[in-house]
C-alpha positions as a Markdown table, in Angstrom:
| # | Residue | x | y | z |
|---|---|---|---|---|
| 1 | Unk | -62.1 | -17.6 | -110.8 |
| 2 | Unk | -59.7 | -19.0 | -108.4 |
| 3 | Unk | -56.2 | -19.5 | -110.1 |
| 4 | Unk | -53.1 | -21.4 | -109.1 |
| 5 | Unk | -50.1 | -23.3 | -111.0 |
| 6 | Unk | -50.7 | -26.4 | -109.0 |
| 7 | Unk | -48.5 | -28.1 | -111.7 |
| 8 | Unk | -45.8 | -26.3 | -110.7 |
| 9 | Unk | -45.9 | -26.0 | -107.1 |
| 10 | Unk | -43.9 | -27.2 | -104.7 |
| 11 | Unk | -46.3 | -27.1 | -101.6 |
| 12 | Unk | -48.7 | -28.6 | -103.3 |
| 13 | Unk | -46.9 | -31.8 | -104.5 |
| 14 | Unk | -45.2 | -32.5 | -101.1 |
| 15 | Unk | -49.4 | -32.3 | -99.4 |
| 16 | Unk | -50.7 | -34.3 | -102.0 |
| 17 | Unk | -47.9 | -36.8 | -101.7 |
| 18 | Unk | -47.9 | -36.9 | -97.5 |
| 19 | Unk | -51.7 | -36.9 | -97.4 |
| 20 | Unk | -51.9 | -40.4 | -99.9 |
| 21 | Unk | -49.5 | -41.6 | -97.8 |
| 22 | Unk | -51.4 | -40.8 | -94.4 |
| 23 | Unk | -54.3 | -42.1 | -95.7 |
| 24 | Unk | -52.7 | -45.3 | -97.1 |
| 25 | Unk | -50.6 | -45.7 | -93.9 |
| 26 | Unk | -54.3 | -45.0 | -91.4 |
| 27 | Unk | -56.3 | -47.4 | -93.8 |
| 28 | Unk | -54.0 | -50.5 | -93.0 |
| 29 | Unk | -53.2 | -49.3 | -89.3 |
| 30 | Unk | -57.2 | -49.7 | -88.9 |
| 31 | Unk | -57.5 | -52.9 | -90.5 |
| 32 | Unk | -55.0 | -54.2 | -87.1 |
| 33 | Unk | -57.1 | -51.4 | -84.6 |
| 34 | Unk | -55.2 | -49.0 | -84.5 |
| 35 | Unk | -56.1 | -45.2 | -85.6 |
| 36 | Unk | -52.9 | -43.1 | -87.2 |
| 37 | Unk | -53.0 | -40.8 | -84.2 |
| 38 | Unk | -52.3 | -44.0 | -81.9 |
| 39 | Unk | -49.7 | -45.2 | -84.6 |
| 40 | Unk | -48.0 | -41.5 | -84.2 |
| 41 | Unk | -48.1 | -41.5 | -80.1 |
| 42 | Unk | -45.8 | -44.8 | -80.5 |
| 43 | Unk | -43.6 | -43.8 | -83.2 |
| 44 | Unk | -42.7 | -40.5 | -81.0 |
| 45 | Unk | -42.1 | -42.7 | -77.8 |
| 46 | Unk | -40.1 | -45.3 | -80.1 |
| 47 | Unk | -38.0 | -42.3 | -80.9 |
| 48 | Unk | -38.3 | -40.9 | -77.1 |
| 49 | Unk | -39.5 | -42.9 | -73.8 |
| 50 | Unk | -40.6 | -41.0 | -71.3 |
| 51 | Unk | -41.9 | -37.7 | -73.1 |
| 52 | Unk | -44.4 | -35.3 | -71.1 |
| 53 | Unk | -48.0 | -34.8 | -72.8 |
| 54 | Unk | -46.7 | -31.4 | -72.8 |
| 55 | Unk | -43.8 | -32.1 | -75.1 |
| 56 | Unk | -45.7 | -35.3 | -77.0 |
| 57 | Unk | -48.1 | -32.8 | -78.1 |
| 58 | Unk | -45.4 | -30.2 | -79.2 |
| 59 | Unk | -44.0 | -32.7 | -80.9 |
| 60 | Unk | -46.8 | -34.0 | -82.9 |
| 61 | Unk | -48.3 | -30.5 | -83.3 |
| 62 | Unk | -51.6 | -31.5 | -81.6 |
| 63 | Unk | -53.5 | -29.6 | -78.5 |
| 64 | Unk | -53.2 | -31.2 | -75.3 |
| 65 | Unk | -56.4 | -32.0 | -74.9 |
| 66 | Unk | -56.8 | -34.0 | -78.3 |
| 67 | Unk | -53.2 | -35.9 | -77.2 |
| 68 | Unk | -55.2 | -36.5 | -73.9 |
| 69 | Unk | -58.0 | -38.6 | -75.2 |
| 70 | Unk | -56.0 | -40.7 | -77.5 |
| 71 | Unk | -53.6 | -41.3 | -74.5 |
| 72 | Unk | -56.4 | -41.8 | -72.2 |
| 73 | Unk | -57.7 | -45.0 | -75.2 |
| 74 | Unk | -54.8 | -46.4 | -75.6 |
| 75 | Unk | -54.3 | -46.8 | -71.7 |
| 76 | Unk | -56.9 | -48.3 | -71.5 |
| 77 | Unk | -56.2 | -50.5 | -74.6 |
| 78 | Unk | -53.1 | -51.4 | -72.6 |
| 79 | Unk | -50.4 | -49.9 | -75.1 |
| 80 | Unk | -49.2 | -47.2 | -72.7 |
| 81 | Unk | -48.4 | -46.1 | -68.9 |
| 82 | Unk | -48.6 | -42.5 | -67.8 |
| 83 | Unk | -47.0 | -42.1 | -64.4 |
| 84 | Unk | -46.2 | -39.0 | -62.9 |
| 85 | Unk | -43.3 | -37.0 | -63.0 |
| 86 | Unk | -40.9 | -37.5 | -59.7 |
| 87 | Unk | -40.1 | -33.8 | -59.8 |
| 88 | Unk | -43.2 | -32.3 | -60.9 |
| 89 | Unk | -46.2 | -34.5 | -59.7 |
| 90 | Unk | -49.0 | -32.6 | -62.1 |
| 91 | Unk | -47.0 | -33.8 | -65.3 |
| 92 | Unk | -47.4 | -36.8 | -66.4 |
| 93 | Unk | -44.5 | -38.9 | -68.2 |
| 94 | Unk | -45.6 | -41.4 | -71.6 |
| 95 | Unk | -44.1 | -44.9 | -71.7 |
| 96 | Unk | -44.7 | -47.6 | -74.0 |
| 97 | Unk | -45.6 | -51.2 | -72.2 |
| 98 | Unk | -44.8 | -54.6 | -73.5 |
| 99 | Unk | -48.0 | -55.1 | -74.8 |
| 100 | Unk | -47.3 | -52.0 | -77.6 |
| 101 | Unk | -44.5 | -53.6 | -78.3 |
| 102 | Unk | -46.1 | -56.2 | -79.9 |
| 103 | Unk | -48.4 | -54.3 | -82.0 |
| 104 | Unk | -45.6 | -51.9 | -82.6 |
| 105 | Unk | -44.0 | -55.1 | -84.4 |
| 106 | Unk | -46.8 | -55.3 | -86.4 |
| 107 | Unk | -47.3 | -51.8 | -87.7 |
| 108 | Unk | -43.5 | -51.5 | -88.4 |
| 109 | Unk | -44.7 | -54.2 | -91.2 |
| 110 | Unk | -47.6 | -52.1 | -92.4 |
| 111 | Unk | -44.8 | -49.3 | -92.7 |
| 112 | Unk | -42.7 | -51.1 | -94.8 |
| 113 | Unk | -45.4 | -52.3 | -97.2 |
| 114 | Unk | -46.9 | -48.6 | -97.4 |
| 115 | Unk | -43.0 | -47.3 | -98.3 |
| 116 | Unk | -42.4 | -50.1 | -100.5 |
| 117 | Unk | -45.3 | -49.3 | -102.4 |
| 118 | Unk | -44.6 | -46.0 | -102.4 |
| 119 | Unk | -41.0 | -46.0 | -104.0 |
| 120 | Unk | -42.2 | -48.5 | -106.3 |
| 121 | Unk | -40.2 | -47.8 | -109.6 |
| 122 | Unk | -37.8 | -45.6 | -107.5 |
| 123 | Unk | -34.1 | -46.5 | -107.0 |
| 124 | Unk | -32.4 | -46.6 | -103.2 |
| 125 | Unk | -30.4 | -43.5 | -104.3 |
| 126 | Unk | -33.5 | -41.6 | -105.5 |
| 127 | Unk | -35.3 | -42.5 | -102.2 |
| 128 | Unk | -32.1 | -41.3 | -99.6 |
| 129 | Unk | -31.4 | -38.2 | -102.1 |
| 130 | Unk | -35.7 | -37.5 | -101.8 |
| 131 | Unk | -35.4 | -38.2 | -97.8 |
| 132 | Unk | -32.5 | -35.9 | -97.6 |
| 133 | Unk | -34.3 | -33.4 | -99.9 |
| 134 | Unk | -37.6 | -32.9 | -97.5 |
| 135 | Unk | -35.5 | -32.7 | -94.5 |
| 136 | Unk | -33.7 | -29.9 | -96.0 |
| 137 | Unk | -36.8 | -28.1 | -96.3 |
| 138 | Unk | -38.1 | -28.9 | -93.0 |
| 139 | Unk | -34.9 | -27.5 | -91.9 |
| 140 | Unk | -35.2 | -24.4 | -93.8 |
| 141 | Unk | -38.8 | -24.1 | -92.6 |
| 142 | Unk | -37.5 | -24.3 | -88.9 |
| 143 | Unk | -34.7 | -21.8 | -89.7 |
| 144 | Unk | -37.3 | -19.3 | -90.7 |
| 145 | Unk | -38.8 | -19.8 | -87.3 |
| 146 | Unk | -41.7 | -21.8 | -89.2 |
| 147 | Unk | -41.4 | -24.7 | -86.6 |
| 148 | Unk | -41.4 | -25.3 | -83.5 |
| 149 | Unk | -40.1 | -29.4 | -82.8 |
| 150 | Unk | -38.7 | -30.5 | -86.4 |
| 151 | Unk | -39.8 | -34.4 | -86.0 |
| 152 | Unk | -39.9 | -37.0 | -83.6 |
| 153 | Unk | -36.4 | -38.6 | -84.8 |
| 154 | Unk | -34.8 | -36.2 | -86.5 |
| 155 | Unk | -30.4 | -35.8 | -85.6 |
| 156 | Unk | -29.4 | -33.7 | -84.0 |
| 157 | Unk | -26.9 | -33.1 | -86.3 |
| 158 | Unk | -28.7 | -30.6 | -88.7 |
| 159 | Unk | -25.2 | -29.6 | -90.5 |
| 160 | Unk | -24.7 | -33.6 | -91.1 |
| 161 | Unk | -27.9 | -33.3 | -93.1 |
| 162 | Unk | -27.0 | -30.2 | -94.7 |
| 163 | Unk | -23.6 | -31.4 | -95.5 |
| 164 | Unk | -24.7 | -35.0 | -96.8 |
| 165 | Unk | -27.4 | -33.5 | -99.2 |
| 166 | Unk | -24.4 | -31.0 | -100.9 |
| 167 | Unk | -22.6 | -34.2 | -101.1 |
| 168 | Unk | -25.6 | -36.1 | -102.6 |
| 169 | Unk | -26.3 | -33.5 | -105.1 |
| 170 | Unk | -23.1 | -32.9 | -105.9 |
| 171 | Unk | -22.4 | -37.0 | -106.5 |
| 172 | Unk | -25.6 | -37.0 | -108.4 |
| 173 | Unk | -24.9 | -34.5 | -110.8 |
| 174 | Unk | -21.5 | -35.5 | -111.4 |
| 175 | Unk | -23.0 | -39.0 | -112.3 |
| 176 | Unk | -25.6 | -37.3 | -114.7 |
| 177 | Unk | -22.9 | -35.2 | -116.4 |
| 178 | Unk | -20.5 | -38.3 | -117.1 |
């Protein structure tokens, strides 16, 4: 028999958690056309114009030739542009037209309702302090050599993070201890 304190575990609570939000988030993102992969291409080139497939697919942790045919749809769908590269004509550079800005209007709505449903019952403070909390452990992960890009928008100001958790824990435990 296969055992494992799945109450207890860490991993396990953080996949659980991301995976009912990716399925939450990709249900509603089809309901307006879009697949989550599509939805995932914009949010990196909202954080970034101009990425290479190269790096786009580094980024989102995807092979190149997965990125390619969702890059190749939504060119067609008229969300993006790929042009080449002035100094290197085989590489191609991502950029987001004014038609994807539109519909990136629209899933920034579907966003909100999916994390507003999500922190339901949850207090602003909770939310920043559990925010702060997973980027710490992406940051730890990427320490260990466990990553290779952290996120498409993370600061690059990994100390501010580390710092303004301390400070968050700290102020939080003071405030449970009065």
């Amino acid at each position: 028999m296969l055992e494992f304190d799945f109450e207890n575990s860490l991993g396990y609570a953080l996949f659980t958690t991301s995976h009912a939000m990716r399925r939450a988030l990709e249900a509603e993102l089809l309901r307006v056309g879009m697949t989550l992969r599509q939805w995932e291409v914009l949010a990196c080139l909202a954080c970034d114009e101009g990425f290479s497939q190269t790096e786009m697919a580094e980024r989102l942790g995807i092979e190149p030739p997965t990125l390619a045919g969702v890059l190749r749809r939504m060119e067609r769908d008229g969300w993006l542009e790929r042009q080449a590269c002035c100094n290197d004509r085989r590489r191609n550079r991502i950029t987001a037209t004014p038609q994807a800005e539109a519909v990136w209007k629209q899933t920034t709505e579907i966003c909100h309702k999916i994390r507003e449903q999500a922190t339901t019952g949850l207090s602003k403070k909770e939310v920043e302090l559990l925010k702060l909390v997973c980027q710490q452990i992406r940051l730890n992960l990427a320490d260990a050599g466990h990553l290779g890009a952290i996120a498409p928008c993370i600061d690059e100001n990994v100390n501010g993070y580390r710092k303004s958790l301390k400070e968050t824990v700290v102020a939080e435990s003071e405030t449970v201890a009065s």
